[in-house]
N, C-alpha and C positions, 0 to 999 in steps of 0.2 A: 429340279424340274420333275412333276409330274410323270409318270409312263400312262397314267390316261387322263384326258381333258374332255370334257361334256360339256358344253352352255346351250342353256334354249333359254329363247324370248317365250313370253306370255303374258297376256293380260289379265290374269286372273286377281292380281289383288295380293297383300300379305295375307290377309286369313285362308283364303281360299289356298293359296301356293303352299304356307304352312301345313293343313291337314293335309296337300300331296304328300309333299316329303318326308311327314310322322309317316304317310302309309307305306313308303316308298322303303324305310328303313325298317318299320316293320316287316315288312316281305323276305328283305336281304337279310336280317336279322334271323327271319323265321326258317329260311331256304337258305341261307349258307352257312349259321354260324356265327356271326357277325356282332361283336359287340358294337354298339349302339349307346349315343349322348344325342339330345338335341339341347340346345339353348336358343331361348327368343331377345331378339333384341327388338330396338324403338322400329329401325327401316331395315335390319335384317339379320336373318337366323343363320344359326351354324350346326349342323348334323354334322357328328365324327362316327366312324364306324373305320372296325378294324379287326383281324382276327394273325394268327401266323400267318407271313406273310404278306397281306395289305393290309394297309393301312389309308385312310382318305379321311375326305372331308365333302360339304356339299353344304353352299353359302346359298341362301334363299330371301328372294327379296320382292317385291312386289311385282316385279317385272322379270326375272330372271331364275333361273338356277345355275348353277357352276359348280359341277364336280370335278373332284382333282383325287387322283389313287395314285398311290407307289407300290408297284406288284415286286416280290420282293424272294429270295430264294429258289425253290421249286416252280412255284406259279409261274415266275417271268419267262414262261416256255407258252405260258399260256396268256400271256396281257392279252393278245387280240381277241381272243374268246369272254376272257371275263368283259372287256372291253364291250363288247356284244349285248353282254346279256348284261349288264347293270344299263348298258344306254338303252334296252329293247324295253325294260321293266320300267324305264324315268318315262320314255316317250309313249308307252301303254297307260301311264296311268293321268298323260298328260292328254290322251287321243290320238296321238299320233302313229300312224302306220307307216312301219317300214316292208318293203314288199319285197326283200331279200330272204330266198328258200334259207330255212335253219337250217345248221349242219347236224349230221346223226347223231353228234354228241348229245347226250343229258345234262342239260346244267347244271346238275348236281356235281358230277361226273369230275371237273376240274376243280372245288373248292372242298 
């Protein structure tokens, strides 16, 4: 079982959802580190991204995204935070606002 789970609805479409989630792994890729695979399928995509540590996945489909992460060694002190900030970056680039003050951490800071 996962130690983090993300699903959002949306209606944007496969093409549209796709170039979220290239952006979405670019970012995490670029800001933590993160290797990074995407594969397209007919009715849906799979992003893997992974570095020491965690390890995930993020299924994309015309109507959904579903991330799944295994925070693993040192990190699993930190799941709720990473937790945080990959779900703050999927919902930022999806429009969604969460109106929870950040904590002083640097996101860098844990990864």
């Amino acid at each position: 079982m996962p130690d983090i789970h993300i699903e959002r609805s949306h209606g944007l479409g496969l093409e549209a959802a796709r170039a979220i989630a290239r952006k979405w792994l670019r970012q995490v890729e670029q800001d933590y580190g993160l290797e990074c695979s995407y594969e397209e399928g007919p009715t849906q995509d799979l992003g893997r991204f992974s570095r020491a540590g965690i390890d995930g996945s993020v299924e994309v489909s015309g109507d959904s995204f579903r991330l799944q992460a295994t925070v693993a060694g040192m990190f699993s002190a930190f799941g709720g935070q990473i937790e945080q900030r990959l779900r703050q970056k999927l919902d930022d680039l999806l429009g969604k606002r969460d109106d929870e003050d950040d904590d002083a951490y640097n996101d860098k800071d844990w990864l």
